[in-house]
Phi, psi and omega in degrees: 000307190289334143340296192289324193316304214275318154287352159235028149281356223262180153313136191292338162253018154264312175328285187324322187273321187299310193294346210228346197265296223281332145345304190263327174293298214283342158283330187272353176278288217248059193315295199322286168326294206290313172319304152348281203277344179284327158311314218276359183224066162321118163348282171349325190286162176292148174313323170296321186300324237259314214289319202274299184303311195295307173322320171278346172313296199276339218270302176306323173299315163307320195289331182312310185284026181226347150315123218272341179218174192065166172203134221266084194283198187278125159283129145318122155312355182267310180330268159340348189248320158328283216285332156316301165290315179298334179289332178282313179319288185321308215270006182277346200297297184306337184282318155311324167258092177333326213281341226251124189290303168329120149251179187319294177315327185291336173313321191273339200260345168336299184291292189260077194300293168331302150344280175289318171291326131007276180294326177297338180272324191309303200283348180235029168270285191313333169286300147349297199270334168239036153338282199282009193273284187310147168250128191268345171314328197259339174290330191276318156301308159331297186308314181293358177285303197284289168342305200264322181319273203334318186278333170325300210254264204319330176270013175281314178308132151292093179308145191318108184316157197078006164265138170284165180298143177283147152288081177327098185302141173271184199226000000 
């Protein structure tokens, strides 16, 4: 993560082209996912919100794909449509138990701790800085987007060869 951090930190019209490079990889790779965020992030939403998801969009797929092991297959539209329902079943779970210390996000950053704190700093930079601005409705909608790309693009990953595939528990 801090690589993709670091490479789009860079001067903003090398950033704007990597972002715009890392973009086109991620329609064209991960049509199903991209399609996904292009719904869960409208026009409609405010600029900031709109501005803050496409960056974390493209800023998380580049870290997948900078992975040092694995190769990053194509996610399904069924894929995507899982890690969707399964992020909603979780958070009606949660929502129903006062008791449950735990959120959905804290479930996701278990696999990917950087990723989510990552995103969780991005997102509190943009609040910071557009308090008074910012729809946090629409901010809330970025995140929960970004939670299933993680969840996605993590069951995505191939394992290294000579490793077997992990087995999806059924429910």
């Amino acid at each position: 993560m801090a690589a993709v951090e670091a490479k789009l930190a860079g001067a903003e019209l090398r950033a704007e082209r990597l972002a715009a490079e890392g973009y086109q990889r991620l329609k064209s790779e991960q049509r199903p996912l991209a399609e996904y965020l292009m719904e869960r992030l409208p026009h409609s939403f405010d600029e900031v919100a709109l501005d803050l998801g496409r960056m974390l969009s493209v800023a998380v797929f580049m870290a997948f794909e900078a992975l040092p092991t694995g190769v990053l297959r194509s996610a399904s539209a069924d894929a995507v449509a899982s890690a969707d329902a399964a992020l909603g079943a979780d958070e009606e779970l949660r929502r129903a138990d006062p008791v449950d210390a735990l959120d959905s996000e804290d479930i996701v950053a278990i696999e990917q701790p950087a990723l989510v704190a990552f995103v969780n700093r991005q997102i509190g930079l943009a609040l910071e800085k557009h308090a008074e601005s910012v729809d946090v409705d629409d901010v809330a909608s970025v995140f929960r987007s970004i939670l299933v790309e993680i969840l996605v693009l993590s069951q995505a990953v191939a394992p290294p060869d000579g490793v077997a595939p992990a087995v999806e528990p059924m429910a």
